[in-house]
C-alpha positions as CSV (number, residue, x, y, z in Angstrom):
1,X,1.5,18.5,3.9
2,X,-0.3,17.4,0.7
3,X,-2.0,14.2,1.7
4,X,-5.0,14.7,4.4
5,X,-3.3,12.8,6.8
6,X,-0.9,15.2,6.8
7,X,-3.6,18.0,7.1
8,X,-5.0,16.9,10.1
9,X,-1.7,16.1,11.3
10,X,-0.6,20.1,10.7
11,X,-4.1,21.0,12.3
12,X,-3.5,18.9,15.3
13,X,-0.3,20.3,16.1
14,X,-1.2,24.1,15.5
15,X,-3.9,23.8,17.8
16,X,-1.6,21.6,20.4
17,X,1.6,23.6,20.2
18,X,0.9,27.3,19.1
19,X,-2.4,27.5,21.3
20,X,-4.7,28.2,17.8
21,X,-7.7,26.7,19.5
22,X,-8.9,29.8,21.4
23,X,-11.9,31.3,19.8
24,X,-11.8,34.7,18.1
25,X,-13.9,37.7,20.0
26,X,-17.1,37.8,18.5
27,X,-16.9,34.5,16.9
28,X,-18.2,30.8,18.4
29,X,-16.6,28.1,17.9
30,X,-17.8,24.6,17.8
31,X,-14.7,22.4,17.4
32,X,-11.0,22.9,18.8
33,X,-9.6,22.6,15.1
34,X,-12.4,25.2,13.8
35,X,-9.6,28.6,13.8
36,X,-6.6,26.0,13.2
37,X,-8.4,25.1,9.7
38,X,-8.9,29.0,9.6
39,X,-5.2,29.9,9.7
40,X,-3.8,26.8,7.7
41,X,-5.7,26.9,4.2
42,X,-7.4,23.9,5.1
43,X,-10.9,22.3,5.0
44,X,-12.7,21.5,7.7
45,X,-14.4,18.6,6.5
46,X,-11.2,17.3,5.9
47,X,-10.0,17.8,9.5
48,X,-13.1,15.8,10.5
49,X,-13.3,12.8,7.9
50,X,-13.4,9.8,9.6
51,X,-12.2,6.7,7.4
52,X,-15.2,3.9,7.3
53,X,-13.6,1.3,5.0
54,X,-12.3,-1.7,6.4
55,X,-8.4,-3.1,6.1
56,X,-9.5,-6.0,3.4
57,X,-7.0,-8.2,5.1
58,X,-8.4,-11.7,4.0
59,X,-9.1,-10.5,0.4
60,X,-5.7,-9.6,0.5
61,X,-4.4,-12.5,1.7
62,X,-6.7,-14.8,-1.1
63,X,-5.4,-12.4,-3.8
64,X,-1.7,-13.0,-2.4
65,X,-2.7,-17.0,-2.5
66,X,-4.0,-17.1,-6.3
67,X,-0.5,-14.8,-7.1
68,X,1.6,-16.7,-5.4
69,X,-0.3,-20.5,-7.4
70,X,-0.5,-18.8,-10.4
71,X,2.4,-16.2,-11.4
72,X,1.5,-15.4,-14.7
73,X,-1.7,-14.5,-14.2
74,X,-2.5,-10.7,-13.8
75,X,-5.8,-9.2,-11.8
76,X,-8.1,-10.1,-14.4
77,X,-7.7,-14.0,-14.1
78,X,-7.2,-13.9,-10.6
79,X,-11.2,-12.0,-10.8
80,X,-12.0,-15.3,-12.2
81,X,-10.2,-17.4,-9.9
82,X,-11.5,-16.3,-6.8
83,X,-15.3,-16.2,-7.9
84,X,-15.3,-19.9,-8.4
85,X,-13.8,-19.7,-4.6
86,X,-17.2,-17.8,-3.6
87,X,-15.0,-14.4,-3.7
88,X,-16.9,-12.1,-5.9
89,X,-16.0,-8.5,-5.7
90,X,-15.3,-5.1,-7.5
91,X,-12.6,-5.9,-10.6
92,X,-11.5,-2.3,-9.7
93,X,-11.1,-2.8,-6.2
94,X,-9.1,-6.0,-7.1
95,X,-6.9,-3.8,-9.5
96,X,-6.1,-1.1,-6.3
97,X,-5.7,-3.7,-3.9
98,X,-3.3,-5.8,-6.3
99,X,-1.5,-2.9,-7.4
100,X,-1.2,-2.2,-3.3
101,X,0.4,-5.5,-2.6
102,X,2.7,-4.5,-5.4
103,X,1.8,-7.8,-7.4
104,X,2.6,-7.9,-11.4
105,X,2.6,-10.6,-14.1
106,X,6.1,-12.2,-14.0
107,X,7.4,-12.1,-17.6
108,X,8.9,-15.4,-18.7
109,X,12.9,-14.6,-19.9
110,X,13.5,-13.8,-23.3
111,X,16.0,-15.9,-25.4
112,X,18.5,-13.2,-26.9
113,X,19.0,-14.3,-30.5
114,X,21.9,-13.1,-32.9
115,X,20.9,-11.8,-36.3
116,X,24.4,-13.0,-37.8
117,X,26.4,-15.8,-36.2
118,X,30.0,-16.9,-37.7
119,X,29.5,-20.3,-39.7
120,X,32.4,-22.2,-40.7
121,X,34.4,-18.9,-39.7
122,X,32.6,-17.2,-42.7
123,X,30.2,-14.4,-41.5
124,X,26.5,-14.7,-42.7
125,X,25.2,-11.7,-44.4
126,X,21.9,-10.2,-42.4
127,X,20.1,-9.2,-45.5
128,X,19.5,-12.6,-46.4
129,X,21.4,-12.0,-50.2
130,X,25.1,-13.9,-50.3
């Protein structure tokens, strides 16, 4: 119950299964969830937030596209890349929503080198002294 969606939830099922919603003698009460929030340490603003922001689906669907075209570019570049599309917005709701879609900079493979390699079945000394 940390996130407020599980809030609300724990509110919504107090007042649905334990009958929390009946107001206290004495006391009015303008919203079903009002004594819920009373009994669970909860806010009520909270309880009431209603989420305005829209899903973002076809920015994330351009940012997936420039990802997908160009791997080794991180959110930065892609910023760049879709304002010469006509896509300008927020670098740091790029970075949330790219971080969302779980997208990173794919690292090229690194060669794996050995410091001293056998030559002529004589080892070379590291050091770089014979």
């Amino acid at each position: 119950m940390v996130t407020p969606v599980g809030k609300r939830e724990a509110v919504a099922h107090a007042c649905k299964e334990h009958g929390v919603s009946h107001p206290l003698p004495g006391r009015r009460l303008h919203r079903r969830e009002g004594r819920g929030c009373a009994i669970l340490p909860i806010d009520r603003s909270s309880v009431r937030y209603k989420n305005t922001g829209g899903d973002d689906a076809d920015l994330r669907e351009a940012i997936k596209a420039e990802a997908a075209k160009r791997r080794r570019f991180g959110y930065r570049k892609i910023a760049v890349m879709l304002a010469r599309q006509g896509i300008h917005m927020n670098l740091k709701k790029l970075r949330r929503l790219y971080r969302e879609e779980k997208l990173e900079v794919r690292k090229c493979p690194s060669r794996r080198r050995s410091a001293c390699l056998p030559v002529n079945g004589r080892p070379l000394t590291c050091s770089g002294y014979h």
